[in-house]
Each structure stands twice: as structure tokens, then as C-alpha cells.
C-alpha positions in Angstrom: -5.1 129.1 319.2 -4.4 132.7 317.5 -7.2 134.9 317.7 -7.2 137.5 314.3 -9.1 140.7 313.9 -11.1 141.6 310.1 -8.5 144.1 309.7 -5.3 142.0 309.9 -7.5 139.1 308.0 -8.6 141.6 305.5 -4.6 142.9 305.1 -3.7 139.3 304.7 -5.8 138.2 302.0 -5.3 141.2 300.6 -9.0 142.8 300.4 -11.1 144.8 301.7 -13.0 144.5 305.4 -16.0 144.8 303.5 -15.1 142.2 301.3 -13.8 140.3 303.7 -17.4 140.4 305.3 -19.0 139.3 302.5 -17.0 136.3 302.0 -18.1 135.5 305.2 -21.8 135.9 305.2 -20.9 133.8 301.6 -19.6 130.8 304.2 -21.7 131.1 306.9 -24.7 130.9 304.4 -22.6 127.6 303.1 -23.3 126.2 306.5 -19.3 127.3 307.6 -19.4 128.7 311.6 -17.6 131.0 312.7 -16.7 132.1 316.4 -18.6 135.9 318.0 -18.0 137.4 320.3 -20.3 138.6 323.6 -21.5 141.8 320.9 -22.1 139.0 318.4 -19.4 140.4 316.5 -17.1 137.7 314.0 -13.8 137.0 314.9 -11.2 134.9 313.3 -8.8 131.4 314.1 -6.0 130.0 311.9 -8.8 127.4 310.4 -10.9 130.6 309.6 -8.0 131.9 307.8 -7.4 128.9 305.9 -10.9 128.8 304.6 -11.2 132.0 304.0 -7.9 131.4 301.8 -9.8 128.5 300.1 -12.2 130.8 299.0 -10.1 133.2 297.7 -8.0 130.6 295.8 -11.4 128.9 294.5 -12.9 132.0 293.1 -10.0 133.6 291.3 -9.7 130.2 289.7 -12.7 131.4 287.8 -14.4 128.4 286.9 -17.4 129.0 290.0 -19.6 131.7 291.4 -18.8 133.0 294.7 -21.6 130.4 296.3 -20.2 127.5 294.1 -16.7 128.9 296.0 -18.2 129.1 299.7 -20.0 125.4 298.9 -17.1 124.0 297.9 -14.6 125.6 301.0 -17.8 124.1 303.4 -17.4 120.7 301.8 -13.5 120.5 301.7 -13.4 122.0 305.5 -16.1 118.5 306.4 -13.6 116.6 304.7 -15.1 116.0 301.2 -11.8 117.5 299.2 -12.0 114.7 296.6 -15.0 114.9 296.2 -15.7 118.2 295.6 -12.4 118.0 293.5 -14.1 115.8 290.8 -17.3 118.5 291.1 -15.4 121.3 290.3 -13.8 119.4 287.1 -16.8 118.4 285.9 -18.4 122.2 286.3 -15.3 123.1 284.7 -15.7 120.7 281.8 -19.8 121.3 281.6 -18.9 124.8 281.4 -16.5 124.1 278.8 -18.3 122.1 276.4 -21.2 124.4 277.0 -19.5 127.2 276.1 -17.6 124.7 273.2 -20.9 124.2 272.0 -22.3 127.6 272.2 -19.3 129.3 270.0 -19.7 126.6 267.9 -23.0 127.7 267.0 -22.1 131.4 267.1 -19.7 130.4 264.6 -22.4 128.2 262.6 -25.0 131.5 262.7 -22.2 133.7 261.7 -21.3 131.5 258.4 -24.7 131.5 257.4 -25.1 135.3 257.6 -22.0 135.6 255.8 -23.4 133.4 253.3 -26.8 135.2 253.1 -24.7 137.9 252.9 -22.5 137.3 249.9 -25.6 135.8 248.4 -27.3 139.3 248.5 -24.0 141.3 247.6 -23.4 138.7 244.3 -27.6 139.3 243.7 -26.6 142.9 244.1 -23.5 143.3 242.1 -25.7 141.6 239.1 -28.6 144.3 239.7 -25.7 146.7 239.0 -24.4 145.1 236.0 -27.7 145.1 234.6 -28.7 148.5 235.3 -25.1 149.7 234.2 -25.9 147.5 230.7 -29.2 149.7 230.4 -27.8 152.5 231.1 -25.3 152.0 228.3 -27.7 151.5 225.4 -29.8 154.3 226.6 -27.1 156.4 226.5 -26.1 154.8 222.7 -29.9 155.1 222.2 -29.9 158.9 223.0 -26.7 159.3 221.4 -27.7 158.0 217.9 -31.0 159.8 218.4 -29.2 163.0 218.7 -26.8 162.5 215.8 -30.3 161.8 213.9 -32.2 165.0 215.2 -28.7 167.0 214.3 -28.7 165.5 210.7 -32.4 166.1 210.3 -31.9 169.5 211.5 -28.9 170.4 209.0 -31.2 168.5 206.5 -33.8 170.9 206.8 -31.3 174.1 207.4 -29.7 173.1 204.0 -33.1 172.7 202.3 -34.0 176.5 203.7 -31.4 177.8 202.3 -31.3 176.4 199.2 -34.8 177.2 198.8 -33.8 180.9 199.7 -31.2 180.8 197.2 -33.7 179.8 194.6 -36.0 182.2 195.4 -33.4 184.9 195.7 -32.2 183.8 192.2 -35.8 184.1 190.9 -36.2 187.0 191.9 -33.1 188.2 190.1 -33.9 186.6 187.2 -37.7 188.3 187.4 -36.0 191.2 187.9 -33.3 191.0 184.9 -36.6 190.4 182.7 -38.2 193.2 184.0 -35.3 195.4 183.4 -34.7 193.9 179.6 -38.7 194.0 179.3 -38.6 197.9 180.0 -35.7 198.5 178.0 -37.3 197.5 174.9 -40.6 199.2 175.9 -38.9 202.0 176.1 -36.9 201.3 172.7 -40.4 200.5 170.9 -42.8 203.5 172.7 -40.3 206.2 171.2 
């Protein structure tokens, strides 16, 4: 049997040495052995490549953690393939619906904010209507008020100066008398 270093392993599963390390403490914590050396150092067979393959495979499926991935490799390597087959399709299918389930009520929360929302945007586009309507007859209100105060103040300007004109006239008129009046004094004293 072949005997492979972490390098050429690493190379061939195309990751790091340090990854490749990790998926290996991942195993061995799964229960998977692997062969040392006298310095108690790792080293790898063609079975250790397959598994480590496995692993790989299982976890850029996407549908398990890296320990789901290591349990699973352990159990297919003892010989519980089908087994762990039907597992991983009814993770995938729990996961599924559970995610199914959990959009479903994002979607459900997000229609009822939308809702509340409208709700408050139609409440507030009647607030506006409202205000805009008061606005409107205040603004007649002032208006009319103004056209009153303006007539009220010709009114009174037309008055003044009629008045003036009166007076002024009086005066003339006084005036005219007192002009007439001295004429005949004058007439009469000589």
C-alpha cells in the first residue's frame, strides 16, 4: 500500500496543509484512525485519501457542517453508506422545510408591515388632505378679510376727503361772505 505525505494529499485535494490538518482532526474526532509515525506524526494510505475525498465532496455539497461531513465519511467508511444516505436527505429536507417555513414567515411579517404601512401612509395622505382643505379656507378667510379691511380703509379715505372738501368749501364760502360782508361795510361806513 502507497504511503502519501500532507503535501502531495494537500496538492491533491486541492487545499491547504493546514486545511488538510483540520479535516483530519475533523475525522479523527469522528472516530476515523489514521496511521503515525515513530514522531507521532499523520501519514496517509489510498483509503485515507478516499475519505478524505469523501469529506471534501460531502461538505461542498453544502447541505452539512464540517462534523455532520466527518460523521457521515466515519459511518460510510464502517459501511453504513445507505444509511447515512437517507440521513443526509432527511437533513437536507428538515433543512429545507425549515428554511421553507422560515421565509414563509419572513414573507408573512413582511406583508403585514407593508400593510401597517400603507395603512399609515393612506392615514397620512388624509391628514394632508385635511390640513391642505384648512389651509385653503384660511387662506379664502384671510383673503376676503383683506378685501374687507381694503374697502373699509378706502371707505374711510373717501369719507376724509370728502369731509375735507366740505370743509375747504366752507371755508370758502365763509370767506366769500366775509369778503361781500366787508364790501358793503365799507359801502355803508362812507
Amino acid at each position: 500500500m502507497k504511503i502519501y505525505n500532507p503535501a502531495d494529499i494537500a496538492n491533491l485535494l486541492g487545499v491547504k496543509e493546514s486545511t488538510l490538518r483540520k479535516y483530519s482532526i475533523l475525522l479523527e474526532n469522528a472516530g476515523y484512525k489514521f496511521n503515525r509515525n515513530n514522531q507521532n506524526q499523520r501519514w496517509y494510505n489510498e483509503n485515507d485519501v478516499i475519505a478524505l475525498q469523501k469529506l471534501v465532496t460531502f461538505k461542498n455539497s453544502g447541505d452539512m457542517s464540517l462534523k455532520e461531513c466527518a460523521e457521515a465519511v466515519c459511518l460510510w467508511v464502517k459501511g453504513d453508506d445507505v444509511s447515512q444516505e437517507l440521513t443526509v436527505i432527511d437533513n437536507v429536507t428538515e433543512r429545507y422545510n425549515n428554511d421553507l417555513t422560515e421565509l414563509k414567515d419572513m414573507v408573512h411579517h413582511q406583508n403585514e408591515l407593508l400593510e401597517n404601512y400603507n395603512k399609515e401612509l393612506h392615514m397620512q395622505n388624509e391628514l394632508i388632505k385635511e390640513l391642505v382643505q384648512r389651509l385653503n379656507q384660511q387662506q379664502d378667510y384671510i383673503e376676503l378679510r383683506l378685501k374687507e379691511r381694503d374697502k373699509m380703509l378706502m371707505q374711510t379715505i373717501n369719507d376724509r376727503l370728502e369731509t375735507q372738501k366740505q370743509i375747504a368749501a366752507a371755508k370758502e364760502a365763509e370767506a366769500e361772505v366775509q369778503q361781500k360782508q366787508g364790501f358793503f361795510i365799507r359801502l355803508f361806513k362812507r
